[in-house]
MDAnalysis code that builds the backbone (N, CA, C; Angstrom):
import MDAnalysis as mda
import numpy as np

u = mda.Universe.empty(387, n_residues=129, atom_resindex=np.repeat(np.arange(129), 3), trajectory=True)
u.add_TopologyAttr("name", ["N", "CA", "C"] * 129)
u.add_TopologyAttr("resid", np.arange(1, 130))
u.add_TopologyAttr("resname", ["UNK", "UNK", "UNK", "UNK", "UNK", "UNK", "UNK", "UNK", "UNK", "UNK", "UNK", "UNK", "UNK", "UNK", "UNK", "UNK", "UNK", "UNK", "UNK", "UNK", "UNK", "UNK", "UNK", "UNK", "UNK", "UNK", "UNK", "UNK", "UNK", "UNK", "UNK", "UNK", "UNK", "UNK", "UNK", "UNK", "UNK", "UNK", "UNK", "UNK", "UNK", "UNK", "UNK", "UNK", "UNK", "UNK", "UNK", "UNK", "UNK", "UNK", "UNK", "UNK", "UNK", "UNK", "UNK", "UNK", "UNK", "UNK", "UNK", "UNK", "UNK", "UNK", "UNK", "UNK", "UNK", "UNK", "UNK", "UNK", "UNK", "UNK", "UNK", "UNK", "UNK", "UNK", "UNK", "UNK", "UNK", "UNK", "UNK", "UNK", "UNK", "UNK", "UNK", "UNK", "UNK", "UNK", "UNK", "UNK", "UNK", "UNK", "UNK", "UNK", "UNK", "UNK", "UNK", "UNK", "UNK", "UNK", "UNK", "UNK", "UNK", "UNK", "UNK", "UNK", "UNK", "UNK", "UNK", "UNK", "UNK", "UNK", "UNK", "UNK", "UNK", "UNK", "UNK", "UNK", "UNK", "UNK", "UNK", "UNK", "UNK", "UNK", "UNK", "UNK", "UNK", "UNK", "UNK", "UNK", "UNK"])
u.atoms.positions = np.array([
    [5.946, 6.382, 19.040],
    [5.588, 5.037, 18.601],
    [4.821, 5.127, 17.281],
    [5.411, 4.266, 16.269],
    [4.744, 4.645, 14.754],
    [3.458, 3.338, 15.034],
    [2.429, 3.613, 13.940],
    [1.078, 3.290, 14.047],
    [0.721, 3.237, 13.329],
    [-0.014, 2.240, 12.218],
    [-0.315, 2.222, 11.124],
    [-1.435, 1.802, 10.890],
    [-2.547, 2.595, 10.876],
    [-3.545, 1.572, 10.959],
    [-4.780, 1.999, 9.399],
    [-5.288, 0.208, 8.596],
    [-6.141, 0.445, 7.467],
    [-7.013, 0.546, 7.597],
    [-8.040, 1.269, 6.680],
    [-9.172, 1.154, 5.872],
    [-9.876, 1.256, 4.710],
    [-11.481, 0.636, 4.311],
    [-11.940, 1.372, 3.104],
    [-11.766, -0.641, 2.172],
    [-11.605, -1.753, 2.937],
    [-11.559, -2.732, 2.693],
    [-13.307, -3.261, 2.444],
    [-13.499, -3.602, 1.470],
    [-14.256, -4.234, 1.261],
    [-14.893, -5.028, 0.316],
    [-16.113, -5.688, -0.030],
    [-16.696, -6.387, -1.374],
    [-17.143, -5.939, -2.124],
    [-16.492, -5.665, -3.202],
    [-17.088, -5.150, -4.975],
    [-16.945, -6.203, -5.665],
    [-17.814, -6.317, -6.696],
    [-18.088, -6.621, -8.216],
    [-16.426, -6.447, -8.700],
    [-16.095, -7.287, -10.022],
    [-15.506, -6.600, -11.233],
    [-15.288, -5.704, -11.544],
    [-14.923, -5.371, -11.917],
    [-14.938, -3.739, -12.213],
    [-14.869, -2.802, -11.426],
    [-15.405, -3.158, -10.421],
    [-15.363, -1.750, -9.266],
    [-14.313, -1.240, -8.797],
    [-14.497, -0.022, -7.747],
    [-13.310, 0.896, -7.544],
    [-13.314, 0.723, -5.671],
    [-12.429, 0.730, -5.621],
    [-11.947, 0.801, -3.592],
    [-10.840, 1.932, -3.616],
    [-10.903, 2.468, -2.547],
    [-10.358, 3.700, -1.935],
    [-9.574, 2.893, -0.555],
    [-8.041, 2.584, -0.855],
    [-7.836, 1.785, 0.740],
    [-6.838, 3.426, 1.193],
    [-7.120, 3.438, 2.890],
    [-6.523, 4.509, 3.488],
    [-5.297, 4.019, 4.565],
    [-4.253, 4.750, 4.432],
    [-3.385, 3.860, 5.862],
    [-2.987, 5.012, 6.909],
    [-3.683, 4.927, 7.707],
    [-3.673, 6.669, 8.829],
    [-1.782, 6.495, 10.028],
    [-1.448, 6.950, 9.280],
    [0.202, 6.764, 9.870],
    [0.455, 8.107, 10.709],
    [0.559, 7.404, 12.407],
    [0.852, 8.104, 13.705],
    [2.498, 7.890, 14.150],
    [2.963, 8.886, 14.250],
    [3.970, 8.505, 14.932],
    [5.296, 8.275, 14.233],
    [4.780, 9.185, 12.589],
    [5.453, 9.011, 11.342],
    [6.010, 10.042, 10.793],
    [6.957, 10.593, 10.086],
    [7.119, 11.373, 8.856],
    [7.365, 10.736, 7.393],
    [7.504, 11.674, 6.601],
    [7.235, 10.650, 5.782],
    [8.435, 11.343, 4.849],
    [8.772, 12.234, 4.735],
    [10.207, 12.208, 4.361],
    [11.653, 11.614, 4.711],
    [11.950, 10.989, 2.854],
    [13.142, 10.381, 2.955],
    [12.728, 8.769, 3.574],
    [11.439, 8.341, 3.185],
    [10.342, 6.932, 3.835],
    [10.656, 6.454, 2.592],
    [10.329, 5.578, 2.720],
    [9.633, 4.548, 1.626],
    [7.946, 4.123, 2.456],
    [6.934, 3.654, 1.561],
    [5.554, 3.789, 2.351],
    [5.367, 2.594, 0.973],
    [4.351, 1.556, 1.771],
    [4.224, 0.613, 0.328],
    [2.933, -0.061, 0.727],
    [1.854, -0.357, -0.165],
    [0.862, -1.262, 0.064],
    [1.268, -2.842, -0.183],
    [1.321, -3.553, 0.162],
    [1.364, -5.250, 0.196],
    [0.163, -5.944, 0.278],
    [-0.126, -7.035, -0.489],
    [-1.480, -7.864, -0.097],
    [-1.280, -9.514, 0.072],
    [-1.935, -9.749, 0.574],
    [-1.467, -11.520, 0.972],
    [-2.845, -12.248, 0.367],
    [-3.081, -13.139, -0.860],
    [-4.322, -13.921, -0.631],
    [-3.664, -15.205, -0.292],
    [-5.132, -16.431, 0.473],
    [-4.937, -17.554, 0.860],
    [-4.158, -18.374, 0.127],
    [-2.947, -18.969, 0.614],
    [-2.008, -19.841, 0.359],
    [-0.803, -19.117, -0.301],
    [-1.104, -18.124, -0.767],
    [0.603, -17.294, -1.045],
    [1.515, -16.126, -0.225],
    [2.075, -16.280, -0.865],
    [3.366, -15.595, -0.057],
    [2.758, -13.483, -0.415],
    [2.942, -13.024, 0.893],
    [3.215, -11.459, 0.628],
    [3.511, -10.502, -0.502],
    [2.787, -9.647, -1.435],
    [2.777, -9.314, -2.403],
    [3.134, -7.923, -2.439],
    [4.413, -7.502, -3.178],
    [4.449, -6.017, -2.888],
    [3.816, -5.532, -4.062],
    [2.381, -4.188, -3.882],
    [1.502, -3.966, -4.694],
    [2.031, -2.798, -5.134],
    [1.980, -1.619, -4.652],
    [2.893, -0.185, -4.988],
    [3.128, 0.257, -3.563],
    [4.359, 0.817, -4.065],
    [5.354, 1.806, -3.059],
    [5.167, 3.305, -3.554],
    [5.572, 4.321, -2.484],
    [5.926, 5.525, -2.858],
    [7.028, 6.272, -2.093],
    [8.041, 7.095, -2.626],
    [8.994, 7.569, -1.579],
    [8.818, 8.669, -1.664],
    [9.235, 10.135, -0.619],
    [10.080, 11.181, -1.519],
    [11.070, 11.957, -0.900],
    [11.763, 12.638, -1.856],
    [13.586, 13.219, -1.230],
    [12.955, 14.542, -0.447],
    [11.653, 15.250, -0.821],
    [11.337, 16.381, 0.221],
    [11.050, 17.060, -1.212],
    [11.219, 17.233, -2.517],
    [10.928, 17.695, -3.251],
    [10.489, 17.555, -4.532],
    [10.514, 16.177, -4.724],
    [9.581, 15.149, -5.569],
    [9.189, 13.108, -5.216],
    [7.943, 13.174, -5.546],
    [7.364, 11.903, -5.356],
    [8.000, 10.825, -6.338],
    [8.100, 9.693, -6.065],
    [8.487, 8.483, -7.136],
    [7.678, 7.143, -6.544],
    [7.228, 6.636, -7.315],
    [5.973, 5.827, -7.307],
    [6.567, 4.227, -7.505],
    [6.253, 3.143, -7.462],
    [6.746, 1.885, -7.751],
    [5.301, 0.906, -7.925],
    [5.223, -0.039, -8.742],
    [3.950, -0.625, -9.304],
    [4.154, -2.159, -9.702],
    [3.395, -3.110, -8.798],
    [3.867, -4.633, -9.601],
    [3.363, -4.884, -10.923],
    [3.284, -5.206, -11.938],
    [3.396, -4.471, -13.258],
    [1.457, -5.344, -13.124],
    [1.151, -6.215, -12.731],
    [-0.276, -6.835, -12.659],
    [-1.307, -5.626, -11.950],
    [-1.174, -4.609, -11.576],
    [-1.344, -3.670, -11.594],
    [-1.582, -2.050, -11.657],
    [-0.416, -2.089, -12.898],
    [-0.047, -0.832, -13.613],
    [-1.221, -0.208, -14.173],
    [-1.593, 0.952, -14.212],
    [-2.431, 1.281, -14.912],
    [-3.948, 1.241, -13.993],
    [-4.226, 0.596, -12.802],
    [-5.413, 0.241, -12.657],
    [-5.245, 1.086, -11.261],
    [-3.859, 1.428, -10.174],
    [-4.293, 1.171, -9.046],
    [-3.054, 2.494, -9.024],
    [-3.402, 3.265, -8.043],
    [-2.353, 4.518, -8.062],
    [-2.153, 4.776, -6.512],
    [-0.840, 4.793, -6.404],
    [-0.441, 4.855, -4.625],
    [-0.331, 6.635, -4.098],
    [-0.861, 6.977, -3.156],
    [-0.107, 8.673, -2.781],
    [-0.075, 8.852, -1.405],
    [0.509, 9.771, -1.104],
    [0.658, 10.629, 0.166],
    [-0.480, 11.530, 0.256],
    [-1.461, 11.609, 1.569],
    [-2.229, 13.270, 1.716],
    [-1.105, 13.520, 3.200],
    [-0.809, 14.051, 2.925],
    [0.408, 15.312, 3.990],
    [-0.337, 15.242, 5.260],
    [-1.711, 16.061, 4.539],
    [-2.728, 16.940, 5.554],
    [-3.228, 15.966, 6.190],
    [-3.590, 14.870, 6.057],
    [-4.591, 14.188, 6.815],
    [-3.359, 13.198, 7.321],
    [-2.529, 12.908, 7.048],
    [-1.445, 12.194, 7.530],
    [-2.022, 10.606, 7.114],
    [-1.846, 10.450, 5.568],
    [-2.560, 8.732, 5.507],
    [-1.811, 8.599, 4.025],
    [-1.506, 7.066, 3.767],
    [-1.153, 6.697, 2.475],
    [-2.298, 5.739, 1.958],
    [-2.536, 6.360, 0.695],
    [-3.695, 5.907, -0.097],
    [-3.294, 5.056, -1.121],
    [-4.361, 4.148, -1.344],
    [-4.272, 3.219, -2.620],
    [-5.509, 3.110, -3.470],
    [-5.725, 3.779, -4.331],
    [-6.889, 3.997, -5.247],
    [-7.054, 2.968, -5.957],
    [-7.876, 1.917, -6.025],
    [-7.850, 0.696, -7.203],
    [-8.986, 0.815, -7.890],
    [-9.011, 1.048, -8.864],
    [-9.757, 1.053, -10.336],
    [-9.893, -0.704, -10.858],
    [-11.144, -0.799, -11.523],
    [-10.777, -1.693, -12.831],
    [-10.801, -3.100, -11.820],
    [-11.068, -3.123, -10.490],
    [-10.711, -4.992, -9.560],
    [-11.330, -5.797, -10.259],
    [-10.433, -6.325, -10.464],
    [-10.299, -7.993, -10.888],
    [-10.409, -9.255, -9.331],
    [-11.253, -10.309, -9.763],
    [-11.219, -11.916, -8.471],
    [-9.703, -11.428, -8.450],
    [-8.741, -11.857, -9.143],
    [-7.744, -11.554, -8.698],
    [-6.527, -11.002, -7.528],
    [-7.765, -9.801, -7.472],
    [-7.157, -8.760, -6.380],
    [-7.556, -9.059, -4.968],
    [-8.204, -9.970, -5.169],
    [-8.307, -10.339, -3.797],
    [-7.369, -10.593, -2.725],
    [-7.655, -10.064, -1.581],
    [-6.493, -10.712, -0.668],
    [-6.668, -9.535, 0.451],
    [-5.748, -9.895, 1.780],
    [-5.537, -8.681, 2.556],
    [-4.445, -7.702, 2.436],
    [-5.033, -6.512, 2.730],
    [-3.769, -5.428, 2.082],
    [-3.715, -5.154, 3.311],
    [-2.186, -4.491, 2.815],
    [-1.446, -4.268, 4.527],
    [-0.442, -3.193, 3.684],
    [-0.539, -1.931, 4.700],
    [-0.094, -0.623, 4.722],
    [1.575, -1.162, 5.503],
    [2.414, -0.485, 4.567],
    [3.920, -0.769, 5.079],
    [4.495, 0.772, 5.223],
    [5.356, 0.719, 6.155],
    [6.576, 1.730, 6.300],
    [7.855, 1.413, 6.165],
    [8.450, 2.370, 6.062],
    [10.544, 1.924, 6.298],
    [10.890, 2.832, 7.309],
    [12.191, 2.275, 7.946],
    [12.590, 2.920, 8.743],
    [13.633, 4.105, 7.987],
    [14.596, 4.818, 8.147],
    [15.320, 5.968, 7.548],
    [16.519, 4.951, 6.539],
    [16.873, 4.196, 7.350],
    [18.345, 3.482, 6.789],
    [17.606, 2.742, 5.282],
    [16.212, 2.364, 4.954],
    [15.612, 1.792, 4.038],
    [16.442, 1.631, 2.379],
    [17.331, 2.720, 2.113],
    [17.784, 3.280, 0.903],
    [18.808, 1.574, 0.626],
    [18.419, 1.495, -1.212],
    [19.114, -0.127, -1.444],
    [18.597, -1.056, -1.624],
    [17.693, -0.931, -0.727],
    [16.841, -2.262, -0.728],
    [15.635, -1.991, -1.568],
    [14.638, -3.528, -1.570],
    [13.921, -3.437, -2.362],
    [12.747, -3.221, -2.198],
    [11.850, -2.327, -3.115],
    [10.644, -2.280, -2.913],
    [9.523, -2.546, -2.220],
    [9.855, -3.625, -2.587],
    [8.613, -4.981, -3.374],
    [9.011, -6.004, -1.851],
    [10.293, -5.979, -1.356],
    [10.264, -7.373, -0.580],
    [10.169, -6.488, 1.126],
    [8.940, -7.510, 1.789],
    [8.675, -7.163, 2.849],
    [9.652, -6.781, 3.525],
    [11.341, -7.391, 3.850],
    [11.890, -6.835, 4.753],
    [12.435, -5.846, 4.601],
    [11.988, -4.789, 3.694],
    [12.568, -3.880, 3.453],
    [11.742, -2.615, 4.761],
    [10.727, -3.059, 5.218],
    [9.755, -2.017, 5.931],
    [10.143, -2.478, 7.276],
    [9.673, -1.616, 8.183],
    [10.277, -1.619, 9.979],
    [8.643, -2.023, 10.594],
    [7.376, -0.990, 9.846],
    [6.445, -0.903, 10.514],
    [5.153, -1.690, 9.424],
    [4.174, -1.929, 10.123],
    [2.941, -3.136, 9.496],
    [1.645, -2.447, 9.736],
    [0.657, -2.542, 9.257],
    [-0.792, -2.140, 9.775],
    [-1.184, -3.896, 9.969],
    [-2.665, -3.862, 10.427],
    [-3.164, -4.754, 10.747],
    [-3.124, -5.843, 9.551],
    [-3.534, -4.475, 8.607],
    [-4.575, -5.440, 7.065],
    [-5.867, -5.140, 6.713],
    [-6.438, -4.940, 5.811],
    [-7.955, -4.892, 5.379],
    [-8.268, -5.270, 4.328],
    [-9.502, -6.290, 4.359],
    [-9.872, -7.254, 3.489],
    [-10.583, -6.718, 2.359],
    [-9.768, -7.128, 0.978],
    [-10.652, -6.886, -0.108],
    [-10.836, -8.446, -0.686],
    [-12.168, -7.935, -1.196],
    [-12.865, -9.245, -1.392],
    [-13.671, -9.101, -2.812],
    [-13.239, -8.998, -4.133],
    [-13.408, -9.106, -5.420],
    [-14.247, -10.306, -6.550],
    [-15.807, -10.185, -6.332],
    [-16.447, -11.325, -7.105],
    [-16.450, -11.172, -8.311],
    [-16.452, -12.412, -9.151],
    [-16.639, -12.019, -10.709],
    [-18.254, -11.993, -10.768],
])
């Protein structure tokens, strides 16, 4: 049974930096797609960055309102997908939610939720100016 569960959600300033973690049980992660998403109040599901890999290199995916500021990865060892955000903007506010794909994933898109099989709860970032 896959398991996805977040952390490392919380309230910074401008500028500040968050470390979000997604501890994935019940997973491999080769030949995945793995993606952070965030939802703020009144909009629709946001795909933030993805990461895949073939078993012998990583490829990364980025909604371009966050290029440069926020970097997605795999730790193997600890079995978790990370989202490093630099630089938060009010903006970034919203709940992030740790995504998976199932194997057949290949085609589809990134960015749009039904592309993933599995969900974490969510964890709240909360960004003041």
């Amino acid at each position: 049974q896959v398991q996805l569960v977040e952390s490392g959600g919380d309230s910074v300033q401008a500028g500040g930096s968050l470390r979000l973690s997604c501890a994935a049980s019940g997973y491999t992660f080769n030949n995945k797609l793995m993606a952070w998403f965030r939802q703020a109040p009144g909009k629709e599901r946001e795909g933030v960055a993805a990461i895949r890999t073939n078993g012998r290199t990583w490829s990364r995916d980025y909604v371009d309102s966050v290029k440069g500021r926020f970097t997605i990865a795999v730790d193997n060892a600890k079995r978790t997908i990370d989202l490093q955000m630099n630089s938060l903007k009010p903006e970034d506010t919203a709940i992030y939610y740790c995504a998976a794909s199932s194997p057949d994933w290949f085609g589809r898109s990134w960015s749009k939720a039904g592309t993933y099989s599995y969900w974490g709860q969510g964890t709240q970032v909360t960004v003041s100016s």
